[in-house]
C-alpha positions as CSV (number, residue, x, y, z in Angstrom):
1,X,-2.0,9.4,61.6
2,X,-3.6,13.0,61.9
3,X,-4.1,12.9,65.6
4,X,-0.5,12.0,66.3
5,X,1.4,14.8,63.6
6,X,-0.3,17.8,62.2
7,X,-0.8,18.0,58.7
8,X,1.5,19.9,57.0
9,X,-0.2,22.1,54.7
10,X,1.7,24.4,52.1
11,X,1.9,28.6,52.9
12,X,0.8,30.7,50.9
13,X,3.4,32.3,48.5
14,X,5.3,35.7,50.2
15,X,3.1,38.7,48.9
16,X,4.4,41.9,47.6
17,X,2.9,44.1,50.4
18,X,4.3,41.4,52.9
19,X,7.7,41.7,51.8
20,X,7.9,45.8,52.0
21,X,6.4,45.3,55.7
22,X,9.2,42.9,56.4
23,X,11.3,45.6,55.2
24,X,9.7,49.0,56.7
25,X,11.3,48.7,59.6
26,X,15.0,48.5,58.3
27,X,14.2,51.8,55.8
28,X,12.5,53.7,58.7
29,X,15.8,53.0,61.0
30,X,17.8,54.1,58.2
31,X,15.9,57.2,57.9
32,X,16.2,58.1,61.0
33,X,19.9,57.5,61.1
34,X,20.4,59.5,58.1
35,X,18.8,63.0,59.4
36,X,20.1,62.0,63.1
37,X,23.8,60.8,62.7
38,X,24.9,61.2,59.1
39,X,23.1,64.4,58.0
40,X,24.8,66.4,61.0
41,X,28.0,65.2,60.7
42,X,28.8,65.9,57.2
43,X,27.4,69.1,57.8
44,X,29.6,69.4,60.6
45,X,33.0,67.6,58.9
46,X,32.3,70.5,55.8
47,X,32.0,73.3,57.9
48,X,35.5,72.5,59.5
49,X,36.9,72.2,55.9
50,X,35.8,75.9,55.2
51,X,37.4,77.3,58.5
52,X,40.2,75.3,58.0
53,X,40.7,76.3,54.3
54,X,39.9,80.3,54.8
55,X,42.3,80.5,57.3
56,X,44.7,83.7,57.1
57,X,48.0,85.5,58.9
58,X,46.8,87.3,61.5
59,X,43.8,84.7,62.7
60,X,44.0,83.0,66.5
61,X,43.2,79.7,66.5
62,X,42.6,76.9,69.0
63,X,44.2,73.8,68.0
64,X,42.8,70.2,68.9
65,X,44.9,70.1,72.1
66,X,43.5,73.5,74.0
67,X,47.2,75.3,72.5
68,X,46.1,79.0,71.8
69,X,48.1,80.6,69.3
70,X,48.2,83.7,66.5
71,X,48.6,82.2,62.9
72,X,52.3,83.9,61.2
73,X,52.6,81.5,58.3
74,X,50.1,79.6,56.1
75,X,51.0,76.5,54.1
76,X,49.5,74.3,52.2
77,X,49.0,71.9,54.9
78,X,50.6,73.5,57.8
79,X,50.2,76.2,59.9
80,X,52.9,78.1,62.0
81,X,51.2,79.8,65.3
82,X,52.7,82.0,67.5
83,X,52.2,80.7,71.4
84,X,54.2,83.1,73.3
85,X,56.7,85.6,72.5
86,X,59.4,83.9,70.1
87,X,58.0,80.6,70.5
88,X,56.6,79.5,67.0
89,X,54.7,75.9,66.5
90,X,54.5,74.3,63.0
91,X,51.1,72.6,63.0
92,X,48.8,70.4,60.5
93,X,46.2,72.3,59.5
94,X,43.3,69.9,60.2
95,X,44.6,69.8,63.6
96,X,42.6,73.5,64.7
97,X,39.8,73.2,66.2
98,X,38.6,77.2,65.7
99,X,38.9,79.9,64.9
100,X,39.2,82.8,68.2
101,X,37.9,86.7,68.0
102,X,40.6,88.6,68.2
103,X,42.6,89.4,71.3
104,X,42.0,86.1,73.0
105,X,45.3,85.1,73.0
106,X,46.6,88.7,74.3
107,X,44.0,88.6,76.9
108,X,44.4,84.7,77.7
């Protein structure tokens, strides 16, 4: 019957050094995920949470739209900017993007 079917003959059990090959791959995409994606962004989402947290009267800030604006009252979580003369916004602090030198929104 051997010329019709092959033999099947049993495999060998799976090795330790096979099974962290199989897996090599997965921990060297990971890796590089990590220090590429991951690593910059939280460095990224913590420096935003400083800004954000040392803000001050006085500062001009961008917010996430492109609004320009002079900070005249800090809250807890929300900003009020100056826009224009008399015009006052009440905004959420995570919503500012950064932090402008001074005399941008004079000059802008």
């Amino acid at each position: 019957m051997g010329f019709l079917i092959d033999n099947a003959w049993a495999q060998a059990p799976a090795g330790g050094s096979e099974t962290w090959m199989t897996m090599l791959p997965l921990v060297l995409i990971f890796v590089v995920f990590y220090f590429l994606l991951i690593r910059p962004q939280s460095k990224r989402q913590k420096q935003h949470r400083e800004m954000v947290s040392n803000l001050a009267v006085g500062d001009e800030v961008e917010t996430g739209g492109g609004v320009l604006g002079k900070v005249t009252g800090v809250k807890e979580q929300f900003l009020t900017i100056e826009v224009a003369k008399d015009v006052e916004l009440k905004i959420q602090r995570n919503t500012i993007s950064r932090v402008m030198p001074k005399g941008t929104v004079s000059a802008a």
